[in-house]
MIFI-285616 format. One record per residue: residue in three letters; y, z, x of N, C-alpha, C, CB in turn. Coordinates in steps of 0.2 Angstrom, whole numbers, plus 5000, padded with zeros to 4 digits. Glycine has a CB too. Layout:
! MIFI-285616
AlaYZXYZXYZXYZX ...
This chain:
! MIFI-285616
Unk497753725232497053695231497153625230496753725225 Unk496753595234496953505230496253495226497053445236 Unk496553465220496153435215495853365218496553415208 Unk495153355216494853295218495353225210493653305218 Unk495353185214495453135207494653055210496853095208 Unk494353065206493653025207493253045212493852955210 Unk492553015214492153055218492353065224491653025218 Unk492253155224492353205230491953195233492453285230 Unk492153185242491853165249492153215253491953085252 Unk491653225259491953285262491553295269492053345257 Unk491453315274491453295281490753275282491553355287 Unk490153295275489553255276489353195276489153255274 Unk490053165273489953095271490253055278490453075264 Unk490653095280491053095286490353075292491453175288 Unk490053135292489653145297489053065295489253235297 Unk488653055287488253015286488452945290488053025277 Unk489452915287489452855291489352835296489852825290 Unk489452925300489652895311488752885309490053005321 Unk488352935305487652905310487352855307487052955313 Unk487652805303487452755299487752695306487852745289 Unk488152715312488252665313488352665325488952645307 Unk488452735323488452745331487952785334489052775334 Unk487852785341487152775346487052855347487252705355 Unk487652855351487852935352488452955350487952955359 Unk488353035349488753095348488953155356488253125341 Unk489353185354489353205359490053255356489353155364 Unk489753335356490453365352490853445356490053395344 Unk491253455356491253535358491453575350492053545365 Unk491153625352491153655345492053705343490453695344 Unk492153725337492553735337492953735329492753695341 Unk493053815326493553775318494053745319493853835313 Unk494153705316493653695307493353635309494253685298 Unk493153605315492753555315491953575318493153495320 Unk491753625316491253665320490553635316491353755319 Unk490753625308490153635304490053545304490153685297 Unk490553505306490253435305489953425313490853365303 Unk490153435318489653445323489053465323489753485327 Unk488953525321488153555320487853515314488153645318 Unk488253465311487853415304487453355312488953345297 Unk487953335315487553295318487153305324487853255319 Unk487253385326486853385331486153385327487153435336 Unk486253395322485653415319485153345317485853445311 Unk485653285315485253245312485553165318485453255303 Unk485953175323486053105327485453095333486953105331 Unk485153045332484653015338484853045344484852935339 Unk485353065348485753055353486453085352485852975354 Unk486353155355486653225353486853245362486153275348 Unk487353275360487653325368488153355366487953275375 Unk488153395368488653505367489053465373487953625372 Unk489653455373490053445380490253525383490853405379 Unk490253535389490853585391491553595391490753585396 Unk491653535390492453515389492753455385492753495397 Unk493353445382493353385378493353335384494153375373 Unk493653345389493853295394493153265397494453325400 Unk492853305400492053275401491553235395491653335404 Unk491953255390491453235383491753165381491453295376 Unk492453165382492853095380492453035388493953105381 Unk492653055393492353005400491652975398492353045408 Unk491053035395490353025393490552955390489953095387 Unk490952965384491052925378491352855383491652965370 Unk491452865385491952795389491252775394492852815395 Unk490952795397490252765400489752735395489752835404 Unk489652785391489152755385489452675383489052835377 Unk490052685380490452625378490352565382491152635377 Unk490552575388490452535394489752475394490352605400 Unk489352555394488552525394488352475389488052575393 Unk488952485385488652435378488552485371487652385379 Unk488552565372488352595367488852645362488052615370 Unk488752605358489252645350489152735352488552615339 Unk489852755353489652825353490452875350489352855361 Unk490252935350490852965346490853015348490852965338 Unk491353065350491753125350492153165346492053125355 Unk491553205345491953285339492153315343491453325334 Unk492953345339493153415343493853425339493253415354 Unk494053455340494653495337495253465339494653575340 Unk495653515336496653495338496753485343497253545337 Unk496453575347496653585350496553565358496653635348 Unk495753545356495553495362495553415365494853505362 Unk495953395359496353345359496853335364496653345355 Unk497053395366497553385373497053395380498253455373 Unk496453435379496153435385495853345386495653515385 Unk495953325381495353245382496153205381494553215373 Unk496653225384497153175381497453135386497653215377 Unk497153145394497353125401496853055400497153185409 Unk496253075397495553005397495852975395494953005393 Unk495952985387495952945380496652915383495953005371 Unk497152935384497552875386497552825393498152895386 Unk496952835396496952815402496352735399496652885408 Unk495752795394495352735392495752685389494852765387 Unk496352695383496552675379497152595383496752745375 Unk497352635387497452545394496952525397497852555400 Unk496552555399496252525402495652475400496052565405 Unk495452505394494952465390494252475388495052415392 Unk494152485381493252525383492752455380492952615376 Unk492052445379491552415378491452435369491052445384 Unk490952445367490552455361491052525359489652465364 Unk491252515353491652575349491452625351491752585342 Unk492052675352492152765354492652775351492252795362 Unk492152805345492652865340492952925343492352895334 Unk493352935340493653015342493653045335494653015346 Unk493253105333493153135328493753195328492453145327 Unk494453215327494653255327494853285320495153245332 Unk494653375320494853415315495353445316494553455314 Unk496053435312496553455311496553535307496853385308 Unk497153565310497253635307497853635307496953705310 Unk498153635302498853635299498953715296498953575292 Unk498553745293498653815292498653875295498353825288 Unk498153855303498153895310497853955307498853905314 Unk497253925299496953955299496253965306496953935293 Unk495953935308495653955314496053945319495153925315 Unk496653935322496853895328497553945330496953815326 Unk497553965335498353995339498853935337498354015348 Unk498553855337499453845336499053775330500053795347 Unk499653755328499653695324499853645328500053705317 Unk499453585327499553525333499453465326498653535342 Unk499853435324499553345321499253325329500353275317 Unk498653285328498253255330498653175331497653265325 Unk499053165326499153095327499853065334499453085318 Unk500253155335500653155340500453135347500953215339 Unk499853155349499553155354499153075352499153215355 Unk498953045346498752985348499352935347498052975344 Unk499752945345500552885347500552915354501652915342 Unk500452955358500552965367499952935369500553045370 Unk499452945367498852895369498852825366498152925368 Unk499252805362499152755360498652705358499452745363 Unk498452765353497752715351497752765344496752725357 Unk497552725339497752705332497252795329497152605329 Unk497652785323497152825320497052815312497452885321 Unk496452845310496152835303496052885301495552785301 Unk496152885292496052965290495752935282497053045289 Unk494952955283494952975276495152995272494752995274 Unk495052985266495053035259494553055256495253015253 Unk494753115250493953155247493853085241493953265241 Unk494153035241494252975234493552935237495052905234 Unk493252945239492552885241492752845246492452825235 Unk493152835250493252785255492852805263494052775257 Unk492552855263492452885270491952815275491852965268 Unk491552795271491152745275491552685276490552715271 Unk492052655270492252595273492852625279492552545266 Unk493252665279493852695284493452695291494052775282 Unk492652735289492352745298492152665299491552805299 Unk491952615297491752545296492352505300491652525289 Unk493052525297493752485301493852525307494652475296 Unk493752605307493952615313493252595318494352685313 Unk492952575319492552545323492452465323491852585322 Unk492752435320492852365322493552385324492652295315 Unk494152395323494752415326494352435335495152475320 Unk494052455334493852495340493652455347493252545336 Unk493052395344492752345345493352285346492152335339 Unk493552285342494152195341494452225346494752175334 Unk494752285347495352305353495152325360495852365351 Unk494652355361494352375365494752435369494152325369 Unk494752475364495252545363494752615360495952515357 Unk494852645361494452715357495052715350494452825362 Unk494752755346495152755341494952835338495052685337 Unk495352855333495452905332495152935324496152915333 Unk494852965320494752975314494853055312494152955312 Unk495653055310495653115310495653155303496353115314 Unk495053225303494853245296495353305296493853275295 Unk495653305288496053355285495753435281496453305280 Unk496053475280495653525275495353495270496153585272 Unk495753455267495553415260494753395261496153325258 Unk494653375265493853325267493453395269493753245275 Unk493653465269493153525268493153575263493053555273 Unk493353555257493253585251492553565250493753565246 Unk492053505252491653505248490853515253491753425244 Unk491253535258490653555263490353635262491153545272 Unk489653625265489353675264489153705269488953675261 Unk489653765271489753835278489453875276490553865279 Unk488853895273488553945272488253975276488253935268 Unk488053955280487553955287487953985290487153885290 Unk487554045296487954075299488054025306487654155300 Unk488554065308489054025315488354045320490154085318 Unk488154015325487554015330488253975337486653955326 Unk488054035343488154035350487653975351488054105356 Unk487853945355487153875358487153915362487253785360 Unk487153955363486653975371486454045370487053975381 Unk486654085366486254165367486254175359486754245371 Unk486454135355486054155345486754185344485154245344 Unk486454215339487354205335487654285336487354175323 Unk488254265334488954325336488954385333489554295332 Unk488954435339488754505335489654515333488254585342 Unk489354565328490254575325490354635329490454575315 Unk491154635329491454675334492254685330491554635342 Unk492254745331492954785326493454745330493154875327 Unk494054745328494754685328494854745332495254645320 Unk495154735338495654785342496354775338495754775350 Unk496654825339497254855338497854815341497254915340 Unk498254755337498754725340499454745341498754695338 Unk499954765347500554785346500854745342500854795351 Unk501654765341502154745336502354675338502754795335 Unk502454695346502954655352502454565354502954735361 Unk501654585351501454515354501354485348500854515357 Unk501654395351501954345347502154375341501454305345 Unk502754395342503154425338502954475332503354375335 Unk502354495333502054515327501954525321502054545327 Unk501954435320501754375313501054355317502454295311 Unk500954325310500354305309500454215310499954345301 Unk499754215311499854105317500254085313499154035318 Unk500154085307500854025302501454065305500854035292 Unk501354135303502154135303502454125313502454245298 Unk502254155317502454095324502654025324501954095330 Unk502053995320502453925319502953915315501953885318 Unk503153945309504053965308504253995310504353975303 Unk504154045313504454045319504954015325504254055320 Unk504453955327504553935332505053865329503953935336 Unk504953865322505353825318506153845317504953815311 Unk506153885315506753935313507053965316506553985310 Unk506553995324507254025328506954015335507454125327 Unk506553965337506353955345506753885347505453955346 Unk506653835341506853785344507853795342506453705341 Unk507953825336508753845336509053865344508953915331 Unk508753905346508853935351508853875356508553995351 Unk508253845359508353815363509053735361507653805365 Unk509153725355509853685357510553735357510153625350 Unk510553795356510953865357511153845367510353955355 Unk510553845369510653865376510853785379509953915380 Unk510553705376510853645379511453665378510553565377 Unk511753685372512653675371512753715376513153705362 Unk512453785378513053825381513053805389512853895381 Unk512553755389512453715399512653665400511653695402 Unk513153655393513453585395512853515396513853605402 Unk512253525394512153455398512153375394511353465401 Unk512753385390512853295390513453295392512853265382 Unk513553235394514253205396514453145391514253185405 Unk515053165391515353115386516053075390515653155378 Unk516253005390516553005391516752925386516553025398 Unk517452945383517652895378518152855381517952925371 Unk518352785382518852765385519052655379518352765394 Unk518452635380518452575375518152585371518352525377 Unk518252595364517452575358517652515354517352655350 Unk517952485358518052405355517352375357518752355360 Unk516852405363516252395368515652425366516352415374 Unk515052405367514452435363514252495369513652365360 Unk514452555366514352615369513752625372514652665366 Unk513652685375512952685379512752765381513052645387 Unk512152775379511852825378511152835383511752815371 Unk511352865389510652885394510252935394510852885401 Unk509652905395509552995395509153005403509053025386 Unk509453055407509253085412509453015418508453115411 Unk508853015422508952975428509352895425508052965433 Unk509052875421509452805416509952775417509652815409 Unk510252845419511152825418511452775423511552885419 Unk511052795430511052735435511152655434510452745436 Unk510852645427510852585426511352565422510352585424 Unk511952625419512452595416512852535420512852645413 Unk513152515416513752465420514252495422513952415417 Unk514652455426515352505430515852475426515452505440 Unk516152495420516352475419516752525412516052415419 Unk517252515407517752565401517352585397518452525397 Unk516752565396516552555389516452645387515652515390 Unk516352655381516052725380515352745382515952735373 Unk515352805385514452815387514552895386514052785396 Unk513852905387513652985386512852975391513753025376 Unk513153025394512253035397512053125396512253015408 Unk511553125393511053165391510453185396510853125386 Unk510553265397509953275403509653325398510153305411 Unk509553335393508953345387508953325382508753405384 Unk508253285384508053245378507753235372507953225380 Unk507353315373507153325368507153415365506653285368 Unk507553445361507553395355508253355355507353445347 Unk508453305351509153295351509353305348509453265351 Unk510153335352510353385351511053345343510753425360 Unk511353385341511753335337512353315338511853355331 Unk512753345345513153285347512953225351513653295350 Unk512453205352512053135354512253095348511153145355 Unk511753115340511853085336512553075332511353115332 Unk513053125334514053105333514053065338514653175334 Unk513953065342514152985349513952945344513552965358 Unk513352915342513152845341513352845332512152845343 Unk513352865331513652865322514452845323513552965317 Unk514852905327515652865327515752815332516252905329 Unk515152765333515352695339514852645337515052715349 Unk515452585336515052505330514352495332515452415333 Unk514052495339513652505343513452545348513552475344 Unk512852555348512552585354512052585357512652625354 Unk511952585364511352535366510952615370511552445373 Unk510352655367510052695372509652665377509652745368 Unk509652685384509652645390508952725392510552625397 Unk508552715391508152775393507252735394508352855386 Unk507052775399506252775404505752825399506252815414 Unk505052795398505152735398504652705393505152705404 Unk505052745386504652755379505452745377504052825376 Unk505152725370505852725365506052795361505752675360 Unk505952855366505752915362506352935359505552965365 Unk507052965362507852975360507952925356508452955366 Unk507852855355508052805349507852805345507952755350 Unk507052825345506852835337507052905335506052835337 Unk507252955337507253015335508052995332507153075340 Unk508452935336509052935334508952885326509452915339 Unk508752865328508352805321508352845317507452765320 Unk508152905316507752925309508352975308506852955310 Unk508952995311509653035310510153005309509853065315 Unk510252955312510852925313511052885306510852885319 Unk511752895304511952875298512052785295512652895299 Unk511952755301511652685303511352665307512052635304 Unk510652675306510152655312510252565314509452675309 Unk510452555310510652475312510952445319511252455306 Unk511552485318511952495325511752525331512352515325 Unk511052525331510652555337510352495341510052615335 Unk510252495347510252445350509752465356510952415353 Unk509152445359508852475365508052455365508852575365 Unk507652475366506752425368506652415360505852495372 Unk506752465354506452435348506852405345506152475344 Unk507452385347507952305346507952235348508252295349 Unk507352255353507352205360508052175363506952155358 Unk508452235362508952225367508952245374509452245364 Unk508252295374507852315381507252305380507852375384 Unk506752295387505952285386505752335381505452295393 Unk505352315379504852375375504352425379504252345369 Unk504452405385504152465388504352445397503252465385 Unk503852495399504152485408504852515410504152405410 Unk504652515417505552525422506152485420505652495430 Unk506852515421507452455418507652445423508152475412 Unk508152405426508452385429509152395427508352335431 Unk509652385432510452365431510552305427510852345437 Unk510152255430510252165429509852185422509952095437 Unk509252225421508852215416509552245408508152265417 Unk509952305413510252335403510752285405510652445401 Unk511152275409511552195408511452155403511452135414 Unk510852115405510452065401510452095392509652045404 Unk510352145391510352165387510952175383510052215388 Unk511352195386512152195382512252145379512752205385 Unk512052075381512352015380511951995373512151955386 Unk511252035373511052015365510052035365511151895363 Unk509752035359509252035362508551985363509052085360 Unk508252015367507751935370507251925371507751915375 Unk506751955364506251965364505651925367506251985358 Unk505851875367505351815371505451815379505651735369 Unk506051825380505951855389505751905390506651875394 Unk505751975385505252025385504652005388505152055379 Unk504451975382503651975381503351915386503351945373 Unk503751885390503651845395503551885404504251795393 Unk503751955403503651995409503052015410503852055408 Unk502752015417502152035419502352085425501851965422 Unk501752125426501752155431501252145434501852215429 Unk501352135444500952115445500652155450501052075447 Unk500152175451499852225459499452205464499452285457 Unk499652215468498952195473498552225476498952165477 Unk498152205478497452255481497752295485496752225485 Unk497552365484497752425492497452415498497552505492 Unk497652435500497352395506496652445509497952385513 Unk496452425514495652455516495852525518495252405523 Unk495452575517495252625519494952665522495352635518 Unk494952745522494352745528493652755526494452795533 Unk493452735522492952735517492652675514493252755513 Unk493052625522492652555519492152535522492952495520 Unk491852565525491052585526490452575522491052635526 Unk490852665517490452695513490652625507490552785511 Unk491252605505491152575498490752495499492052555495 Unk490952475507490452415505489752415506490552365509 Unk489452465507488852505506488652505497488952595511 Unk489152545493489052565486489052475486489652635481 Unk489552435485489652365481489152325483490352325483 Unk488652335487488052305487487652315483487852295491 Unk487452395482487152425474487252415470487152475472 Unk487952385468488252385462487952305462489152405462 Unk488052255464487952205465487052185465488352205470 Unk486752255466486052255463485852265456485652295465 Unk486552275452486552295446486552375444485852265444 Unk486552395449486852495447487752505446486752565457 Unk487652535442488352535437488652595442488352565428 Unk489252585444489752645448490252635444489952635456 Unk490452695446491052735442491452755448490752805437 Unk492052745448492452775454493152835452492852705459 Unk493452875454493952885454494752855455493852905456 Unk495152875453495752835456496252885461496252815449 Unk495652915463495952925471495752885476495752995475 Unk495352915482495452895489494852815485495152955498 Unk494452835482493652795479493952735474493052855473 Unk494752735471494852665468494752615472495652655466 Unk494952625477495052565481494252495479495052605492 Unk493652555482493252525477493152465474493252545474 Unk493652475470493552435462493952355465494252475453 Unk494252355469494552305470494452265476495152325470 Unk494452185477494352145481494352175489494752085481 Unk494052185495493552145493493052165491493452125496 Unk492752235489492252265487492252245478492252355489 Unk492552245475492452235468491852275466492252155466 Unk491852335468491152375466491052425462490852395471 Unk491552425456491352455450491352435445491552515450 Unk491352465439491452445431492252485430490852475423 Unk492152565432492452605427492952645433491852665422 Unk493552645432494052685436494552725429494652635442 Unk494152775428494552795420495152845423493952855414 Unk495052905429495552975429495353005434495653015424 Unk495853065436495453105441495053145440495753125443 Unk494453145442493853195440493353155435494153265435 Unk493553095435493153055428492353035431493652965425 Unk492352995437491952965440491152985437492152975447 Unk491153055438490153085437490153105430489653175442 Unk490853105426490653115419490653045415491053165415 Unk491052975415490552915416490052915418490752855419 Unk489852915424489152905426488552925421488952945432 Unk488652995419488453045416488252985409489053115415 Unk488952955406488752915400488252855400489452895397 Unk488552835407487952765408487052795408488152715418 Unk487252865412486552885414486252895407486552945420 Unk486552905404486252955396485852885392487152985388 Unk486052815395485752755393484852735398486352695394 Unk484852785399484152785400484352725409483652755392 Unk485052735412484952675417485352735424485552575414 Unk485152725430485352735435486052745436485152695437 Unk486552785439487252755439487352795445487752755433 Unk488052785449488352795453488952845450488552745457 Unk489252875454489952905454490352935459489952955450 Unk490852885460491252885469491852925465491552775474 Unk491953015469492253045468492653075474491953065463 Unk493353095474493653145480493253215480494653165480 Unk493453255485493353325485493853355480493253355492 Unk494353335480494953345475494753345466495553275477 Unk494453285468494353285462493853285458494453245461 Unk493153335463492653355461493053425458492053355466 Unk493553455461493753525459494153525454494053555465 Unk494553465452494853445448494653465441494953395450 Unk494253405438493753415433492953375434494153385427 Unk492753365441492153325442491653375441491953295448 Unk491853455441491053505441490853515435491053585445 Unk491153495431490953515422490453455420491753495416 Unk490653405424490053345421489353345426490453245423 Unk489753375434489053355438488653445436489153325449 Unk488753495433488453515428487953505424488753535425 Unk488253475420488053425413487353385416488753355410 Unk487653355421487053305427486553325427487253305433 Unk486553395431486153435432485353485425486653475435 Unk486053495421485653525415485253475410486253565411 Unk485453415411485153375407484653315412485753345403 Unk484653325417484453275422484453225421484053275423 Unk485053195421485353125421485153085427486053125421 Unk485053025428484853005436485652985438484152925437 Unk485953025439486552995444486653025448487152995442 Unk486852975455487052985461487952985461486752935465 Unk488153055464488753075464488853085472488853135459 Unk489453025475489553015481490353055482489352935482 Unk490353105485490853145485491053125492490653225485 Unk491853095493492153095499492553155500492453025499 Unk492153205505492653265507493053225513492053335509 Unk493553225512494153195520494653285518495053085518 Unk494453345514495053385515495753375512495153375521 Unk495953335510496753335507496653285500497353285515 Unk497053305497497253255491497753175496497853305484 Unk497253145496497453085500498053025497496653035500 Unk497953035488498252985487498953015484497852955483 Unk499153075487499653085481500153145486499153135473 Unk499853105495500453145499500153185506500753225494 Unk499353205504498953245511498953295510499253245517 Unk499153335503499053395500498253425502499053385492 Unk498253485504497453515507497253535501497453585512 Unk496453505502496053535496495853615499495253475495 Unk495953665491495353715494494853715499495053735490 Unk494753775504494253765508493553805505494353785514 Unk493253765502492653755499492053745502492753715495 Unk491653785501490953765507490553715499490353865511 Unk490753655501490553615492489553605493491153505489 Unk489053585498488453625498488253665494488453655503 Unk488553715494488153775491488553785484488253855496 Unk489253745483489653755477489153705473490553735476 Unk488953645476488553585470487953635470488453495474 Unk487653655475486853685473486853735468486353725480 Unk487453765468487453815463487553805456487853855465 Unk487953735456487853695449487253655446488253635450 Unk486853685452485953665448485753605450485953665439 Unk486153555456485953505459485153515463486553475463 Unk484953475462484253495467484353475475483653455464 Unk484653395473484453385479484953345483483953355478 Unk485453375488486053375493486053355496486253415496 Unk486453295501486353275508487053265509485853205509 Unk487353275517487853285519487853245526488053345518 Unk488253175525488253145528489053155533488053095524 Unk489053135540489753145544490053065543489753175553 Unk490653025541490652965540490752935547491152935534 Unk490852975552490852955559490252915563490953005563 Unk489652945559489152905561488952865556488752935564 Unk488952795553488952765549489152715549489052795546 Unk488652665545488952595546488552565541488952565554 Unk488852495538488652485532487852475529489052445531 Unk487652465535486952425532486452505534486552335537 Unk486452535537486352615537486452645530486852645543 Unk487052655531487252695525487152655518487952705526 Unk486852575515486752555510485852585509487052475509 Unk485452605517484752585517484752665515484352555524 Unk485252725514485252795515485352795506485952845522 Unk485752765505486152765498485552755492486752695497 Unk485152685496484552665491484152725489484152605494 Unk483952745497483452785496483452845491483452795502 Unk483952865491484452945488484252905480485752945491 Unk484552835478484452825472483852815471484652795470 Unk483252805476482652785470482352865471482052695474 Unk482652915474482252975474482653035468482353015481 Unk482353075467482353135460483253135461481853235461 Unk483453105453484053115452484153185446484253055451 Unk484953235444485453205450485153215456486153235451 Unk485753195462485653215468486553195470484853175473 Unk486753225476487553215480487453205484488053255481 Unk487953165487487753135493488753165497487453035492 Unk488653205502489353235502489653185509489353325504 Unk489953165509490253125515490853155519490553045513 Unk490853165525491453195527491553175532491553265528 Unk492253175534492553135540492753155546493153105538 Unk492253225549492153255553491353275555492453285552 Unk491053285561490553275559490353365560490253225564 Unk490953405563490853465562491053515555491053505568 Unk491053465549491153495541490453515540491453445535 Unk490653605537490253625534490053575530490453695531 
């Protein structure tokens, strides 16, 4: 039991700051974050049930976009399904703060696994805040939405059991779509599934005798190499493809092809050698794990030394440069540069959309065959978040009461686009969702998409209104006079494009 020490707060205080200060909400439900959801669907201006975390985080990145304060409730466990966005948003950059409300279960009292929340936001790389039941709830949500705003990053607030001791679950659990849960006898569980322990105990379990076992089986495969020759030299520690980049030369090295977890003759290398420089792609993950073992972390050397970049590809000449000392000012003086892809077959249809866009209609693209888009010469979107993202941005802009586009693949309508242009549909958003069917995952090899008759797959997603254009006949000022028209009529609506003229 934890004792309150000064005034107890707890997920309504939680829930009172988000709507003291943001526009929209937007939650999947779920214990133990179920009953601050249903706090706000109850009582926020601007409320939405997602189908998925991942369509409900993209919403949150449109709305932001648009200029509008909004926040996402949902669990541990859907933290990994929103976790491809959230780090995609979290580089790429959002508008007007987007919280991430996540309920942590450490006891797995509702949840098959125990997940910290905060592991997956050091992988997304965007900050996290955690209340207390002491009175701080308002000022915490207050910094993580100017944090949010100042960085132009989503940010994370993550609620503990402690902040629902003082909540009131009294009310029964209610299905949003057929009324609440008829109770049903617990079937009969064999001995043999998940070990037959209960959720805590699998997760010591997996403490105790799953991960032993997996350094049991790296020792018995041999996979580090060691090889000792000068330790007069600051030895070297690779891990996997890395090693490439050692130098040809006596020093001590060991190259490591599991890296996690690490294993403890990694951590005997770098403990009996004066120094040692981990050369590994392309996080500092082996080094910190060795930081926090090794008997002198001092004598560790590698990106959080800046005896290597702190982040990105290494080179030869790059871990060279590094041996000689570290250089944190040449670090931070690296740029990466890119340039525009070049035209594709779709430069039709995109310089058709970048004249809409250029009328002031917000588009959203993907980062398949529809990035190209975003870049000169079309410059014709705001938002290239992920694959499948494109109509669930839209979705967020459209929720601002404004028009929007969403230039998506057939790939990547199958991907994760049908969950939002769903949402589209059920909520009648005005967005136009411009589907390039070419058949193949274009950007990632020529991989064949399912053969999908997508017509009848979108009508049956409750779209009303379909049009299936062949891009063979098509040319730009045609197709921007076809595009308008589509938008100034009952939205949604799709507009399917295919690069044959005899596609279903």
């Amino acid at each position: 039991m934890v004792e309150s020490v000064g005034p107890m707060e707890c997920c309504t205080h939680v829930a009172q700051a988000l709507l003291a200060d943001l526009s929209h909400v937007a939650a999947v439900v779920g214990s133990p974050i179920s009953h601050l959801a249903e706090t706000l669907a109850t009582e926020a201006d601007s409320f939405a049930w997602a189908l998925n975390e991942k369509s409900a985080v993209e919403s949150a990145v449109g709305m932001s976009a648009a200029g509008r304060r909004s926040c996402v409730v949902i669990k541990h466990n859907g933290l990994s399904v929103a976790l491809d966005s959230l780090l995609n948003a979290s580089l790429h950059g959002t508008g007007a703060a987007l919280v991430v409300v996540v309920g942590d279960d450490p006891g797995a009292e509702s949840s098959t696994s125990v997940q910290d929340s905060r592991s997956l936001a050091q992988t997304a790389r965007i900050p996290v805040f955690e209340p207390t039941f002491l009175g701080d709830t308002r000022r915490v949500v207050e910094a993580a939405i100017e944090a949010s705003e100042r960085c132009r990053i989503p940010v994370l607030i993550r609620v503990t059991p402690a902040m629902h001791l003082g909540c009131d679950r009294s009310r029964d659990r209610v299905d949003l779509l057929r009324g609440p849960f008829p109770r049903r006898s617990t079937p009969r569980i064999d001995a043999h599934v998940a070990h037959g322990l209960t959720k805590m105990g699998r997760v010591q379990h997996h403490r105790l005798v799953t991960l032993p076992t997996v350094l049991e089986v790296i020792a018995e495969k041999d996979l580090s190499d060691e090889v000792c020759k000068d330790c007069s030299q600051t030895a070297m520690i690779a891990v996997g493809a890395a090693a490439r980049y050692l130098p040809d030369d006596d020093r001590c090295r060991m190259v490591v092809r599991a890296s996690w977890p690490v294993t403890d003759d990694v951590v005997a290398f770098a403990d009996r050698h004066p120094s040692t420089m981990v050369v590994e792609e392309s996080a500092s993950v082996t080094e910190e794990a060795l930081r926090i073992r090794a008997q002198q972390p001092s004598r560790l050397q590698g990106r959080l030394s800046h005896h290597l970049p702190p982040d990105g590809s290494l080179t030869s000449e790059i871990v060279a440069k590094g041996l000689i000392g570290p250089s944190p000012t040449a670090w931070r003086d690296q740029e990466s540069k890119t340039g525009s892809p070049p035209p594709g077959r779709y430069d039709t249809v995109f310089r058709a959309v970048a004249r809409l866009h250029d009328t002031g209609v917000f588009v959203a693209t993907d980062v398949g065959s529809s990035v190209r888009l975003c870049y000169p010469p079309h410059n014709g979107a705001e938002v290239a978040l992920a694959l499948g993202s494109a109509i669930g941005v839209a979705n967020g802009v459209a929720r601002t009461r404004r028009r929007a586009i969403g230039v998506i693949g057939d790939f990547g309508l199958l991907h994760t686009g049908i969950q939002p242009l769903i949402e589209a549909a059920a909520a009648q958003l005005p967005v136009l969702a411009v589907v390039l069917a070419n058949g193949v995952q274009a950007q990632t090899g020529g991989q064949p998409v399912p053969d999908v008759d997508f017509h009848r797959l979108i009508s049956a997603c409750g779209v009303p209104h379909v049009e299936q254009w062949p891009l063979a006949c098509m040319d730009s000022d045609a197709t921007f006079a076809r595009l308008s028209r589509v938008l100034r009529g009952a939205l949604p609506a799709v507009v399917l494009i295919t690069d044959k003229p005899s596609s279903r």
